[in-house]
C-alpha positions as CSV (number, residue, x, y, z in Angstrom):
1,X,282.4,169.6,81.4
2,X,281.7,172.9,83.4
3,X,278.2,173.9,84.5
4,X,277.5,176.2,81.9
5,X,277.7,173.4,78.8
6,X,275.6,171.1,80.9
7,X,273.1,173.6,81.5
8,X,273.3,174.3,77.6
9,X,273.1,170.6,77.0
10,X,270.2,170.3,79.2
11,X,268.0,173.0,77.4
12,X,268.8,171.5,74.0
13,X,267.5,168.3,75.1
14,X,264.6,169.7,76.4
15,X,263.9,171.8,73.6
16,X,264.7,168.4,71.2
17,X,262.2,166.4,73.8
18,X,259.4,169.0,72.8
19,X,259.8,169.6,69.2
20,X,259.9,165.8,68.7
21,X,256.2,165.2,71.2
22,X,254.8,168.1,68.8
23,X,256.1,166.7,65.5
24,X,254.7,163.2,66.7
25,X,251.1,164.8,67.8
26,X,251.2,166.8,64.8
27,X,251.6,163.3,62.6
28,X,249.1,161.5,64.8
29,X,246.2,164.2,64.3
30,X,247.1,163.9,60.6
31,X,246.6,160.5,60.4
32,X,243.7,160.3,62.8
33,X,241.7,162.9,60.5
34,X,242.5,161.2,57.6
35,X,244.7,163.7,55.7
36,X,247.7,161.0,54.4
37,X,247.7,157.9,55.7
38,X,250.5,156.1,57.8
39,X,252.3,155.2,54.5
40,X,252.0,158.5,52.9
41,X,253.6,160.3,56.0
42,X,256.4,158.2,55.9
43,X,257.1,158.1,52.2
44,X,256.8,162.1,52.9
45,X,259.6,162.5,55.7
46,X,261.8,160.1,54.3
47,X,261.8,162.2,50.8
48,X,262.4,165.6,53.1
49,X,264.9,163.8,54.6
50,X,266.6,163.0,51.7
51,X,266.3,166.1,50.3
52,X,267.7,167.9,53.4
53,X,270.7,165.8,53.1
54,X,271.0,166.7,49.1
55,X,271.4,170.2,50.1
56,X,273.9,169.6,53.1
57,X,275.7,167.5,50.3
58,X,276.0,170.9,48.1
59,X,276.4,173.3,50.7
60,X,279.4,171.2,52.0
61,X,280.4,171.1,48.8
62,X,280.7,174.8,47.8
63,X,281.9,175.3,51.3
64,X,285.2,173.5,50.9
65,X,288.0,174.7,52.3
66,X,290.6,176.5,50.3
67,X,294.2,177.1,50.9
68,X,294.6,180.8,52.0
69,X,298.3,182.8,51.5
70,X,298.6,185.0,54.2
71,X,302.0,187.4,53.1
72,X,302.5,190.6,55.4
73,X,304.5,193.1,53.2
74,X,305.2,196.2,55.3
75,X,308.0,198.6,55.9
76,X,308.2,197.2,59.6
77,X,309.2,193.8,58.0
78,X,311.8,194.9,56.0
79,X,313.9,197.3,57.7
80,X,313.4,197.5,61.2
81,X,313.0,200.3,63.6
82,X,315.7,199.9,66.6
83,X,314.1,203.2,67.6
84,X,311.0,201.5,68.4
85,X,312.9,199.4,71.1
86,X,314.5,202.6,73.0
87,X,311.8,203.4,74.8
88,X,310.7,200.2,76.3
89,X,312.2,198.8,79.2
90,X,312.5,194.7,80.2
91,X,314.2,195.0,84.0
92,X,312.1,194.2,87.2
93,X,309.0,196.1,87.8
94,X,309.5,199.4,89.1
95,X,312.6,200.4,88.3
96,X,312.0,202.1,85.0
């Protein structure tokens, strides 16, 4: 692993490490001031959660790969050009 992905790896974590201390603080002061209780929160990220994986479930599924035909139909494919080859030159450097 080269220095640039650890560096990469290292501010994703960081940045993970401080969205989760918010999202935790932010469920603490909820529960604190009384706005759902313990249960409540939980029954509410466990249905997000679910949710969230519902729509990676359809998304994966209309993003399915499909087989893709690739056919190159030119006039360089069908006759070709010895012409094209006269004026290159594959000797030694230098003594074109």
């Amino acid at each position: 692993m080269n220095l640039t992905s650890r560096e990469i790896i290292k501010s994703l974590n960081e940045r993970l490490f401080t969205q989760s201390a918010v999202i935790e603080t932010l469920c603490e002061l909820l529960i604190s001031k009384e706005v759902v209780t313990h249960e409540e929160l939980e029954e509410l990220i466990y249905n997000n959660i679910e949710t969230r994986k519902d729509e990676l479930k359809e998304l994966t599924k209309k993003l399915k790969p499909t087989k893709i035909q690739v056919s190159v139909q030119d006039e360089f494919n069908n006759a070709f050009d010895e012409g094209l080859m006269e004026g290159m030159y594959y000797g030694p450097v230098g003594e074109a």
